[in-house]
ZAMARGU-4260 file (C-alpha; in steps of 0.2 Angstrom, whole numbers, plus 5000, padded with zeros to 4 digits):
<rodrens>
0) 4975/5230/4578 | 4979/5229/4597 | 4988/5246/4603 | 4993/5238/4622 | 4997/5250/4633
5) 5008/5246/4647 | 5003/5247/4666 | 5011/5243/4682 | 5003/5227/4691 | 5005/5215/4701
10) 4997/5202/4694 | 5004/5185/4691 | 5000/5177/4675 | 5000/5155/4678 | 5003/5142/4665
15) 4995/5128/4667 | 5000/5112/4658 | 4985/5101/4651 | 4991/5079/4655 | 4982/5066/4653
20) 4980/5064/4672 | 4976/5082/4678 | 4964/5084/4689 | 4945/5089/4684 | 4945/5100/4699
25) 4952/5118/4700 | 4968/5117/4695 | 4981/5119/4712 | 4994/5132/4713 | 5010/5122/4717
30) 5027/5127/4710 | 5029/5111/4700 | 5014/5114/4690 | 5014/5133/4685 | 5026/5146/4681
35) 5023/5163/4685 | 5028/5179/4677 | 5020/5197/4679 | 5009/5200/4662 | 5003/5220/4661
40) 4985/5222/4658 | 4981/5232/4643 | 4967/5242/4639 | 4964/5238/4621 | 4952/5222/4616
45) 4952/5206/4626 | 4969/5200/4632 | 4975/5185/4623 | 4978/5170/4636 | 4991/5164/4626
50) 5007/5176/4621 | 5010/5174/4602 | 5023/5164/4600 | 5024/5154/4616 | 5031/5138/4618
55) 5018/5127/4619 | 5025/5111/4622 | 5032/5116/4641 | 5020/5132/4645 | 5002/5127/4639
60) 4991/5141/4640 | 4996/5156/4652 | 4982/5163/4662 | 4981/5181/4663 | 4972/5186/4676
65) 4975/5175/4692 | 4977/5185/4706 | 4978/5179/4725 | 4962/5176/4725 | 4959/5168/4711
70) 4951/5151/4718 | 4935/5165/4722 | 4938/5172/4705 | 4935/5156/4698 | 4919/5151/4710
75) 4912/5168/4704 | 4917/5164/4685 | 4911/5148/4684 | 4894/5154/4687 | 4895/5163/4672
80) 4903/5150/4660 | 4893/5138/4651 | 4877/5143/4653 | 4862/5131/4643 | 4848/5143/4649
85) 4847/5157/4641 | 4843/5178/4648 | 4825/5186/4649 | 4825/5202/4639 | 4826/5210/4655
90) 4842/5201/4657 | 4839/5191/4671 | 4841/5172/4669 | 4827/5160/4662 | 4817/5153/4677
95) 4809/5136/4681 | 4792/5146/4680 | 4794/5151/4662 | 4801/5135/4656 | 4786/5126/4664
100) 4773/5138/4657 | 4781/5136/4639 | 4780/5117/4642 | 4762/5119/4646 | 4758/5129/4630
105) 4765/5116/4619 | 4760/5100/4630 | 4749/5088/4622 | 4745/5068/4629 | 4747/5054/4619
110) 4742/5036/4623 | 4745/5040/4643 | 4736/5056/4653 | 4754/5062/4657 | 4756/5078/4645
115) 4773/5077/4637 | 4779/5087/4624 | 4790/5084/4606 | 4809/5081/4608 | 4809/5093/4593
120) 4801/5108/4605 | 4814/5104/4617 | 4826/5119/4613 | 4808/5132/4612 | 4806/5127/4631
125) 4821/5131/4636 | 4824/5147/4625 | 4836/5139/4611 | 4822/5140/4596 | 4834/5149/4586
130) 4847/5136/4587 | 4836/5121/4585 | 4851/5110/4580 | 4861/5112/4593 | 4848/5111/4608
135) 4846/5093/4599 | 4863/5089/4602 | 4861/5096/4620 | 4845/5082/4620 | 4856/5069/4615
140) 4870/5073/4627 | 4857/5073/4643 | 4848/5058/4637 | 4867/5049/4638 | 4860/5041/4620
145) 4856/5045/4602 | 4845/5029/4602 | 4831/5039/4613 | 4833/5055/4606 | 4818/5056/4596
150) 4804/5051/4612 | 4794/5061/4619 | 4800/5072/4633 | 4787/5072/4652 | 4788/5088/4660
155) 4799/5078/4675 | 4809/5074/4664 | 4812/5092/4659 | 4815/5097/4677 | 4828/5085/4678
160) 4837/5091/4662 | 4835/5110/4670 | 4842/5106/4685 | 4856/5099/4677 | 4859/5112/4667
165) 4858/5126/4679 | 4868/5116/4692 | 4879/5129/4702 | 4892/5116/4699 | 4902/5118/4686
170) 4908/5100/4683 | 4891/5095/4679 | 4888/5109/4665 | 4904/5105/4658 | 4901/5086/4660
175) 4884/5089/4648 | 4897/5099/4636 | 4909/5084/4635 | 4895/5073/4630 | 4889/5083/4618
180) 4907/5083/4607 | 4907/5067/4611 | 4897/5058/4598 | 4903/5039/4601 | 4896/5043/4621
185) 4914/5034/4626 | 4920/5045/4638 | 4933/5052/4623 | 4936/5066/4612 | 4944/5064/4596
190) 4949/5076/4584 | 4934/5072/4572 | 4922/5075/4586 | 4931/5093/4588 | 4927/5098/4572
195) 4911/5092/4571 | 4907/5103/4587 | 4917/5115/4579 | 4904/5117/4563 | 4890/5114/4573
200) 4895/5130/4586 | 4899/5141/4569 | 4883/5136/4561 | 4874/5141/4577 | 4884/5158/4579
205) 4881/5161/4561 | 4898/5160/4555 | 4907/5157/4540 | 4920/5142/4544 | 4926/5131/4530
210) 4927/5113/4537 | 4947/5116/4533 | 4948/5129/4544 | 4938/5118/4557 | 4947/5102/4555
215) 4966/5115/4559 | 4952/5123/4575 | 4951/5105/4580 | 4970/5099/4577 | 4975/5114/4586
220) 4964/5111/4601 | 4972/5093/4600 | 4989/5100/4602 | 4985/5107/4616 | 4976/5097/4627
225) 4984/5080/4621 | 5002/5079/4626 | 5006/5059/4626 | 4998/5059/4608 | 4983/5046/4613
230) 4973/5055/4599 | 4960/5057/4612 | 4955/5067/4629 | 4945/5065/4643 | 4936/5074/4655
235) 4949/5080/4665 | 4959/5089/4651 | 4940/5098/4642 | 4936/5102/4660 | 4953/5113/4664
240) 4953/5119/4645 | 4938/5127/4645 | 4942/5135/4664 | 4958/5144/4659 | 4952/5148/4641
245) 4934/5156/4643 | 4940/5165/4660 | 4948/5179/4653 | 4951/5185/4670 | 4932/5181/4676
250) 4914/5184/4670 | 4906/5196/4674 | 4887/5192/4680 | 4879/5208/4675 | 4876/5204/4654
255) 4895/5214/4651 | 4905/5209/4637 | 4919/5222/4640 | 4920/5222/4660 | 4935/5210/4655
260) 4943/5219/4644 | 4950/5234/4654 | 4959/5235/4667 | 4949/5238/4685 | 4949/5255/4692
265) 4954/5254/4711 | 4942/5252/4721 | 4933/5247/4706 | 4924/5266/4705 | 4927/5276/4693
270) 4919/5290/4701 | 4929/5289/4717 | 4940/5302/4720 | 4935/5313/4707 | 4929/5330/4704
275) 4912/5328/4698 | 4902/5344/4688 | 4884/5349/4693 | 4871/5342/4679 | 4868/5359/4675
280) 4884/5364/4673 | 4887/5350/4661 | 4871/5353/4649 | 4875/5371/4648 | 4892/5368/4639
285) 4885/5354/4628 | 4872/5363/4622 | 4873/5382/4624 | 4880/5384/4607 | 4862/5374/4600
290) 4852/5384/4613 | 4861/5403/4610 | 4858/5401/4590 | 4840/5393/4593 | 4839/5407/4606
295) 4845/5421/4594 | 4830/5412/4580 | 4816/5414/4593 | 4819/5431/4599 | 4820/5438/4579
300) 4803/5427/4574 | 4794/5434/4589 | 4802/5452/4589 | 4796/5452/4570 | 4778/5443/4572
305) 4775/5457/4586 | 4781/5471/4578 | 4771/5466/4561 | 4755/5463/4574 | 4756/5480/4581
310) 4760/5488/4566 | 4744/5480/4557 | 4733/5483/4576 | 4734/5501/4571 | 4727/5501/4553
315) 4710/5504/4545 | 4710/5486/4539 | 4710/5481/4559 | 4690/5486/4561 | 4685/5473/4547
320) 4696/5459/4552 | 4702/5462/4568 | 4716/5453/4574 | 4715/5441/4563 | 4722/5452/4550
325) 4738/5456/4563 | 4741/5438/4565 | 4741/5434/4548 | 4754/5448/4544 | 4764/5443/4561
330) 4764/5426/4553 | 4770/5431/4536 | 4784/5441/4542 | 4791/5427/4550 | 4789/5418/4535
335) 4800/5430/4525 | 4815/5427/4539 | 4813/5408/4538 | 4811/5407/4518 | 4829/5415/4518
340) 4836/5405/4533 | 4833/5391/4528 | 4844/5389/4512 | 4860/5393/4523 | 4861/5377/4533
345) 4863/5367/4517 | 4874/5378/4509 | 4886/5364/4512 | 4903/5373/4502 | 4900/5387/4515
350) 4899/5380/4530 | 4913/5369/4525 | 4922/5385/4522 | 4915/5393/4539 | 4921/5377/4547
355) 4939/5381/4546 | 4938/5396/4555 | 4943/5392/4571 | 4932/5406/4578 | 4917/5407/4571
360) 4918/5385/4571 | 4918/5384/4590 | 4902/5397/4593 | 4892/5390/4577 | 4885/5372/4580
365) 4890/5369/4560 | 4884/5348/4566 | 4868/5352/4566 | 4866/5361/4552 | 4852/5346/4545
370) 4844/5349/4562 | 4843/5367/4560 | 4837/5366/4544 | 4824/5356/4551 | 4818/5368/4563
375) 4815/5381/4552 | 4807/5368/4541 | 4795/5368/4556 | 4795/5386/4559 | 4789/5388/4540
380) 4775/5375/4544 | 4769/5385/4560 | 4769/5401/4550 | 4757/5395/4535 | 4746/5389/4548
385) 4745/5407/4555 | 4746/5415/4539 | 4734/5405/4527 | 4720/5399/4540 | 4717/5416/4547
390) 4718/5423/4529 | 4708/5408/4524 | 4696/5404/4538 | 4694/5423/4545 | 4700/5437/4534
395) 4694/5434/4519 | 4674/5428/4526 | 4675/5446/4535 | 4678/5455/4520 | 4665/5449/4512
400) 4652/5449/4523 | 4656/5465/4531 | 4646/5480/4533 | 4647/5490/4515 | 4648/5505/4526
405) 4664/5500/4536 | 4669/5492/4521 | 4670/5508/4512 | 4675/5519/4524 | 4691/5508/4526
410) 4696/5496/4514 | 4687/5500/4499 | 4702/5508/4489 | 4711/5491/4490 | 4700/5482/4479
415) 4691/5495/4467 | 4679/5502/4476 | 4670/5482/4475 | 4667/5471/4489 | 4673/5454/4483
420) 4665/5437/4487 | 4674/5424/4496 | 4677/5416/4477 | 4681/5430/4471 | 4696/5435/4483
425) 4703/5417/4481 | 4703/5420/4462 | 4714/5434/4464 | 4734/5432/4462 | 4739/5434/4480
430) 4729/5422/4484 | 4731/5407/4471 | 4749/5411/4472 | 4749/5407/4489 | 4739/5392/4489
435) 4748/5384/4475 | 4763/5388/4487 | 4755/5378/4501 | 4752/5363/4492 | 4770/5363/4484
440) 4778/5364/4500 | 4764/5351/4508 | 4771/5339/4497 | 4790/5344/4499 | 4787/5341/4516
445) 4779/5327/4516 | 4792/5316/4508 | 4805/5323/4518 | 4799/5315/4534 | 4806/5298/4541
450) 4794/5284/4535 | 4791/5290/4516 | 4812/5297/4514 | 4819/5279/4521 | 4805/5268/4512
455) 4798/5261/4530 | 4788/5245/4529 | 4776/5252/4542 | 4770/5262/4525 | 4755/5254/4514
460) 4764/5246/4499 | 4754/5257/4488 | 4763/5273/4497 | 4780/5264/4495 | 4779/5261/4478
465) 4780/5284/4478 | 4793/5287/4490 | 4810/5282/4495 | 4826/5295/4494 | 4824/5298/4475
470) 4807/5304/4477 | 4813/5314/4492 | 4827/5321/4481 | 4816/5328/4467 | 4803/5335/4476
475) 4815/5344/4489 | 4816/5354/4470 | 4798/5361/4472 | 4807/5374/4482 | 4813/5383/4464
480) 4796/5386/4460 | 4791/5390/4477 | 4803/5402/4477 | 4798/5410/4461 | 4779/5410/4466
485) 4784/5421/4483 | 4789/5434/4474 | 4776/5435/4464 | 4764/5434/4479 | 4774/5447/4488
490) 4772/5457/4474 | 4754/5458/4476 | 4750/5462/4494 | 4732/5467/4499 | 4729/5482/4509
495) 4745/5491/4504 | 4753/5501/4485 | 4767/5507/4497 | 4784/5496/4486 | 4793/5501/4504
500) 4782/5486/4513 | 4785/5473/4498 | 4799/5467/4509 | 4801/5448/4503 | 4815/5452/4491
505) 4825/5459/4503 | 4826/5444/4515 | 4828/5431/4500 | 4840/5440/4489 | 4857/5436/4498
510) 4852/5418/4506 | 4846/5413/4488 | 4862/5422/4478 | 4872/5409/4491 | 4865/5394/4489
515) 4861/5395/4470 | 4881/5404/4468 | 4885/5385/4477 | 4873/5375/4464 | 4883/5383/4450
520) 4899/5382/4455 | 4893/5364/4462 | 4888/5361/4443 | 4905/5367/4436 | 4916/5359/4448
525) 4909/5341/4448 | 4907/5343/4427 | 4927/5342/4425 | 4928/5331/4440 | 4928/5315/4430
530) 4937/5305/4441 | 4946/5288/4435 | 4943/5274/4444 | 4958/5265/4450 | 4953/5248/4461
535) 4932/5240/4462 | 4928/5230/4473 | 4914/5221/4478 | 4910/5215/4497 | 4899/5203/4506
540) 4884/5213/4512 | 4883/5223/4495 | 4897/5231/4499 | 4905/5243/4485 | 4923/5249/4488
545) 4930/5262/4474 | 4948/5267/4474 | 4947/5284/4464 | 4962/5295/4457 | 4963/5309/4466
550) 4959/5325/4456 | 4974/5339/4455 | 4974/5350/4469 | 4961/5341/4480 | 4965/5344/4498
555) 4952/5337/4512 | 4954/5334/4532 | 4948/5316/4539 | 4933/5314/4543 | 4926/5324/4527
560) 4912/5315/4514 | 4910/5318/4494 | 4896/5317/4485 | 4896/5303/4469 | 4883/5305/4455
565) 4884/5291/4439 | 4876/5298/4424 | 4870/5281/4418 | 4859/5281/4432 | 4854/5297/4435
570) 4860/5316/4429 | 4851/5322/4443 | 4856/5312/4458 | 4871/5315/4471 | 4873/5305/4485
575) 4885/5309/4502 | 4900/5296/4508 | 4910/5298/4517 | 4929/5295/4514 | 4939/5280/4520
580) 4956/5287/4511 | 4966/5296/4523 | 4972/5315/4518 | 4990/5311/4514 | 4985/5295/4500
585) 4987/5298/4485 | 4970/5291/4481 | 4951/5293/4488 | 4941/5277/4492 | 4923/5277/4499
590) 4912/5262/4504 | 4895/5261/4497 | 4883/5248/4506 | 4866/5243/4495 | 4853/5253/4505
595) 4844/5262/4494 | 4837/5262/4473 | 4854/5272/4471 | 4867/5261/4480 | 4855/5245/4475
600) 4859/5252/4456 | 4878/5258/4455 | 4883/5240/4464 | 4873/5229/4450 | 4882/5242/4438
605) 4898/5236/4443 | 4893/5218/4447 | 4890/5216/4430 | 4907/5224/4426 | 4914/5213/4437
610) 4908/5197/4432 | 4908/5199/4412 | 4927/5206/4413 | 4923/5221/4404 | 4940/5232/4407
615) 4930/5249/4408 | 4921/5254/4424 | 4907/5264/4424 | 4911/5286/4424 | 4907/5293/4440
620) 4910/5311/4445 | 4915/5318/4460 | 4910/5335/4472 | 4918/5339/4487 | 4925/5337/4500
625) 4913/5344/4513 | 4913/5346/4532 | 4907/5335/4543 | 4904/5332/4564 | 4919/5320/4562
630) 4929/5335/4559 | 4928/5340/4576 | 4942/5327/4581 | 4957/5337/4580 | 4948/5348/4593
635) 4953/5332/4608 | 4967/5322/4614 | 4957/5307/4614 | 4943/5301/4606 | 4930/5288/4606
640) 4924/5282/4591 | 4909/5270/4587 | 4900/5265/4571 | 4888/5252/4568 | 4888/5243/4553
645) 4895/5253/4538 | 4893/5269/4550 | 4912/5266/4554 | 4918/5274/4538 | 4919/5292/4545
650) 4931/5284/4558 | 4942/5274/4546 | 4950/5290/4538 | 4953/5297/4556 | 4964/5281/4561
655) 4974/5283/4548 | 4977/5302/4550 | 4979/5297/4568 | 4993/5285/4567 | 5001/5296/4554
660) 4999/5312/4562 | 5008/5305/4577 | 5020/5297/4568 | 5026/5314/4561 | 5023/5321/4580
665) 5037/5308/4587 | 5049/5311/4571 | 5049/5331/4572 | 5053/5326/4592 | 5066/5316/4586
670) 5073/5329/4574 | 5068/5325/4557 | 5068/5343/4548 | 5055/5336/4535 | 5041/5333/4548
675) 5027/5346/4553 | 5019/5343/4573 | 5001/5342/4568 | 4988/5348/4579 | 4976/5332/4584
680) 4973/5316/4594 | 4985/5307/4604 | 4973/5292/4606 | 4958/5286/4596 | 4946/5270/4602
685) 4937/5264/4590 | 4924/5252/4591 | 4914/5244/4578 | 4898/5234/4578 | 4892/5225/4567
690) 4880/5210/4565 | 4888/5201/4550 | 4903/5191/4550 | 4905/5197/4533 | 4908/5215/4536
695) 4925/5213/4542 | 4931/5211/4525 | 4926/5229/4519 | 4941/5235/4531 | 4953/5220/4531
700) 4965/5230/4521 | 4966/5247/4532 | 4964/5238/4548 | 4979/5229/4543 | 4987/5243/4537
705) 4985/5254/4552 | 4991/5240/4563 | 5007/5237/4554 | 5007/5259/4557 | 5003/5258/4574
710) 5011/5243/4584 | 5024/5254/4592 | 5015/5271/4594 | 5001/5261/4603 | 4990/5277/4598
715) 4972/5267/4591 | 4965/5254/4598 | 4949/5244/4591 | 4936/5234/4597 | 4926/5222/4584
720) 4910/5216/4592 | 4901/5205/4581 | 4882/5204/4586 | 4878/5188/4576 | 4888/5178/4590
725) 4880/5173/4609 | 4886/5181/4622 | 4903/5175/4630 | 4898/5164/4644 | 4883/5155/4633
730) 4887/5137/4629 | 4884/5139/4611 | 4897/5152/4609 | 4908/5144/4622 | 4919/5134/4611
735) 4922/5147/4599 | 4929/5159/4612 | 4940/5147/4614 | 4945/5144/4599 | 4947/5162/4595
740) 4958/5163/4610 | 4969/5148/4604 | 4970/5155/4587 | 4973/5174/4590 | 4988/5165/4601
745) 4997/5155/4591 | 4994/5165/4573 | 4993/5182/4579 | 4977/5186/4569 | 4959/5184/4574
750) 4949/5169/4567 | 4936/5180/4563 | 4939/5197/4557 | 4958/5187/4550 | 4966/5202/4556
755) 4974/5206/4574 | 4961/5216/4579 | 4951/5201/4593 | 4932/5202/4589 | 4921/5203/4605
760) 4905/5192/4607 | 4888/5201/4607 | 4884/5219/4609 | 4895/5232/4621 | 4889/5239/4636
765) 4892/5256/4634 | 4892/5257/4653 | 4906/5248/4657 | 4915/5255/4641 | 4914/5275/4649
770) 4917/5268/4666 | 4933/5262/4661 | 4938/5278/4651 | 4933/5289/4665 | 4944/5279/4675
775) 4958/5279/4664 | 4958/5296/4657 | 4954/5307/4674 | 4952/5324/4670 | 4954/5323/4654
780) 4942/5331/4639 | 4934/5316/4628 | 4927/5318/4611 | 4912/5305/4606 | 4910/5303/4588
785) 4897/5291/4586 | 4888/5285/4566 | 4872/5276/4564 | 4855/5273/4570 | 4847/5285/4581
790) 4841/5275/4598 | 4857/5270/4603 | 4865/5288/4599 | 4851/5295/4614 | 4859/5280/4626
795) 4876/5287/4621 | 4872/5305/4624 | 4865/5301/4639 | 4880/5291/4647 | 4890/5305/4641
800) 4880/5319/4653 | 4879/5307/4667 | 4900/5301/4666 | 4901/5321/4662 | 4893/5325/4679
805) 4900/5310/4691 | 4916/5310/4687 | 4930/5321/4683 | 4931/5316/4665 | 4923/5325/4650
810) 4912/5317/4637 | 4907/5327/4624 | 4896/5319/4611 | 4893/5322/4592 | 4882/5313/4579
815) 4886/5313/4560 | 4872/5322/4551 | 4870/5319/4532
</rodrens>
């Protein structure tokens, strides 16, 4: 789904034509060999070389991006295309250096004292051990021979071959190309050694290309390149094919696999000419509704802990336990604050509820509800440390091994007139309570955190086997008779009968009526929320795709999530997903990707439905919809969208309330009486990563409805970047760019995802992606809406502060929190 968006250039687009007898140098520009005509650039995924639809028997291939200077743009592009040796992790090129000492750590001598090393190890010296099959081919192709592939490589030898391959030259890198497709060594090309190439490159790229859809790659590159019909071509043809085709305009030689795809800002600097915004003034509107609510949570904790210090410094109880006893009871009154806080941020039907309040919404940071939650979590922890250590390890030893005298004198009353051993205190009720409290909330804890909740291998197996998201799940429910042992702990305070200090209830009572009011009605709503399930489907990747009714009176925004529970594996358990139905269908659908014992089980359940015919899908029940950082959308013009993996279906309910939403915008311009002008986005990027081929299937259907929605409002456009694939530029991807580029040309779909959207090679750099749209959209306000792991959502924070603060343009970034 392409959404081109018209520019002014000057720019002449070139056609060469591809004969038998064109020249293997760069092509030249005379008038009898190309036609020109001005092509706009667009912002959207890589420009197709080739127009759909073109005539190919006069115009070829049209080259996009040739401009006066294109000979240089060539000479710098070259450089970049057809590379054998491979980048360092630092992303600079393989040297001779590391290629010599790999030789040297696998060199061996046989029969002579020169060390030579296996042909098998050839592709781990150069870097191509995960693709040992085709740096064989690439042995084959140097050695001119199939006859001495299989001897013994000298550490000469492999100079010679690196030097070949690294030749600044780009007839010689293309030369050790053609000899690799062809497998006869004859100087020719068929269309059989096409598709054997063809196969080879998808296997390498790890692809999924049937040999049909190889042997159609192969007869459309015939088609091309072979105008007198010889059934063959020759270097000169392969050499300018693969010029014109992987071009794209030119490579960049920084590692970019987008640089290409937008048009260059002039001057090529985003930053030039525009306003730019201190650092600080950048951070305090990104964060000071985090930092005035975290803020408001510190001043209350301390204001309390001091007042209950003070209170406590002046009592008779001080001159036994000093201030020990102050901290303790400083500790527990912050304790009574955060027990009652921290229900609220996962009261989800109130926040949703909040969340619509326009208000309230845009001082409350309802995003990082999970977060806050969190933080009191930590709170809490911080507080039992101060409240049952000094009870435990201060208090309580001074009480009884005070002086009988003091002890009398001041705290005698409180315990009968008897000094109590250390045992005996910790019998009492007060105290077991509490400790029984402790370890309840120690566990709770414990199997909250990251490695245990998300089953992480770094774990021993024997721990593993005990944790994972259900065992996170059931014993987040120790709260309820944590809950219930507070109050009876509060209800039996040392040191005090006076009913007005046995506060606990008070700070509880409303937070707890909230959030067990939500449970019930929680319990009441998803009990006749029986939802009939219209469409399964399964998806490469353990992939489940439901299609559900959509209950009565069931009103949501884009961007929302439900939460599924299937009673015939578990009564219990709920599990968040988010929607990928927009809000005018008359259905709901969610993805659900196998990564857990719950996803694991409800895919096998319908699996097995599947594949045995049985007509009747497993009941699932519904509760929602509830609010989400995705939400946040309508709040910009533009956004910028990006999910990783399955962490685009947030985003996929947002296109489609985009492209409607300004659809109904443009008819209510245009008069229609029955059209509403809905607040929201004009323009929506989206750009999806992903590492699997396969993946593209879960959204074949929307993307193809949302393009068929937007090819004349040009409101979304979507980047596929498929991870799996080399680099654009490496010789083992270099023939499928090409390919892809032919194909997206002639059939208007791409090869790969098989829909228009063109699918980019390796991973983004997010640099060059905000450059771009800082260039672009000067001065304007940019929401980033980003799903899925949480290293690169720091990188994309960051590039939103710094784009923030050197340009004019504004980034503001938000993360989806479950």
């Amino acid at each position: 789904m392409e959404a081109h968006v018209k520019q002014r250039s000057s720019t002449t687009a070139f056609s060469p034509s591809f004969s038998s007898s064109s020249s293997s140098s760069s092509p030249s520009f005379s008038s009898n060999s190309f036609s020109a005509s001005i092509v706009p650039f667009s912002f959207s995924s890589v420009q197709t070389n080739i127009q759909h639809g073109t005539d190919w028997s006069q115009a070829g291939i049209q080259w996009a991006y040739f401009s006066e200077n294109g000979e240089a743009s060539m000479a710098r592009a070259s450089m970049e295309l057809m590379r054998f040796i491979g980048r360092t992790d630092h992303g600079g090129g393989v040297k001779w250096k590391d290629i010599e000492k790999q030789f040297h750590r696998l060199a061996f001598s046989r029969n002579t004292l020169e060390p030579v090393v296996k042909w098998s190890d050839f592709g781990f010296c150069i870097g191509m051990q995960q693709s040992q099959e085709f740096a064989n081919e690439l042995l084959r192709a140097l050695r001119g021979s199939r006859r001495n592939l299989k001897i013994d490589i000298t550490k000469a030898e492999l100079h010679s071959y690196w030097c070949r391959m690294t030749d600044p030259c780009f007839k010689t890198r293309i030369r050790i190309f053609f000899d690799m497709c062809d497998r006869n060594m004859d100087g020719k090309i068929t269309e059989m050694d096409f598709k054997q190439i063809i196969l080879l490159s998808a296997c390498t790229n790890k692809l999924s290309l049937t040999h049909e859809e190889a042997g159609d790659c192969a007869a459309l590159i015939m088609e091309v390149l072979d105008k007198e019909n010889r059934g063959f071509i020759q270097l000169p043809q392969f050499e300018t094919f693969f010029k014109v085709s992987l071009s794209k305009g030119y490579y960049s030689t920084n590692q970019s696999t987008t640089t290409h795809f937008y048009p260059s800002c002039p001057n090529d600097d985003p930053c030039d000419d525009q306003e730019a915004a201190s650092k600080a003034e950048i951070l305090f509107r990104s964060y000071w509704r985090r930092a005035w609510i975290v803020l408001l949570w510190l001043v209350i904790c301390i204001s309390l802990f001091t007042w209950k210090f003070m209170q406590y410094r002046h009592r008779a109880a001080f001159q036994v336990m000093g201030y020990c006893l102050s901290t303790a009871k400083g500790a527990a009154e912050t304790l009574k604050l955060n027990m009652a806080l921290i229900l609220l941020p996962v009261s989800r039907n109130t926040i949703t509820w909040l969340r619509i309040h326009p208000r309230i919404n845009s001082i409350v940071p309802f995003n990082d509800n999970i977060n806050f939650h969190k933080l009191i979590a930590g709170g809490i922890v911080v507080g039992v440390i101060l409240h049952g250590g000094t009870h435990l390890a201060c208090d309580f030893p001074r009480i009884s091994n005070s002086d009988p005298s003091i002890f009398r004198q001041t705290i005698a009353s409180g315990f009968g007139y008897h000094q109590p051993s250390y045992i005996e205190i910790l019998a009492t009720t007060e105290v077991a309570t509490g400790i029984v409290m402790v370890i309840l909330m120690t566990i709770a804890f414990s199997l909250a955190t990251k490695w245990p909740r998300r089953h992480s291998p770094s774990l021993p197996r024997s721990v593993r086997r005990v944790t994972g998201y259900n065992t996170f799940w059931y014993s987040h429910h120790l709260f309820i008779p944590v809950y219930a042992l507070l109050i009876i702990h509060s209800m039996f305070l040392f040191l005090t009968d006076n009913a007005a200090e046995k506060t606990t209830w008070m700070y509880i009572a409303v937070p707890v009526l909230i959030y067990a009011g939500e449970r019930i009605l929680r319990a009441i709503r998803s009990g006749c929320c029986e939802v009939e399930i219209l469409k399964a489907s399964l998806y490469p990747g353990k992939v489940l795709s439901l299609k559900l009714q959509k209950p009565e009176g069931f009103s949501y925004q884009s961007g929302m999530y439900i939460f599924i529970q299937c009673p015939q594996i578990s009564p219990l358990e709920w599990h968040p997903f988010s929607l990928t139905s927009g809000p005018e269908d008359d259905y709901l659908r969610v993805h659900i990707r196998t990564l857990g014992d719950w996803s694991h089980q409800i895919f096998s359940l319908f699996q097995e439905a599947t594949s045995t015919g049985v007509k009747e899908h497993p009941k699932i029940y519904i509760d929602g919809p509830y609010g989400a950082a995705s939400q946040d959308h309508i709040k910009y013009d533009i956004v910028l969208l990006i999910g990783l993996g399955i962490g685009a279906t947030p985003f996929i309910s947002i296109l489609k309330d985009i492209v409607n939403g300004v659809r109904k915008a443009r008819c209510d311009n245009s008069g229609c009486k029955d059209c509403s002008l809905r607040k929201g986005p004009l323009k929506a990027y989206l750009f999806w990563v992903t590492r699997e081929q396969s993946s593209f299937d879960w959204f074949r259907d929307v993307m193809k409805e949302i393009s068929n929605s937007n090819q004349k409002q040009s409101a979304v456009e979507v980047q596929n970047f498929l991870t799996s694939v080399y680099q654009e530029g490496d010789a083992r991807s270099a023939l499928i760019s090409a390919i892809q580029a032919l194909y997206h040309a002639k059939h208007g779909i791409d090869i790969f995802s098989r829909t228009s959207v063109r699918t980019h090679f390796a991973r983004p750099n997010w640099f060059n992606i905000f450059s771009k749209l800082a260039c672009r959209h000067r001065g304007a306000r940019i929401g980033v809406f980003y799903c899925g792991p949480s290293a690169l959502a720091n990188q994309l924070e960051t590039l939103c502060t710094k784009f923030s603060t050197k340009t004019s343009t504004r980034f503001v970034f938000h993360k989806e929190n479950y």
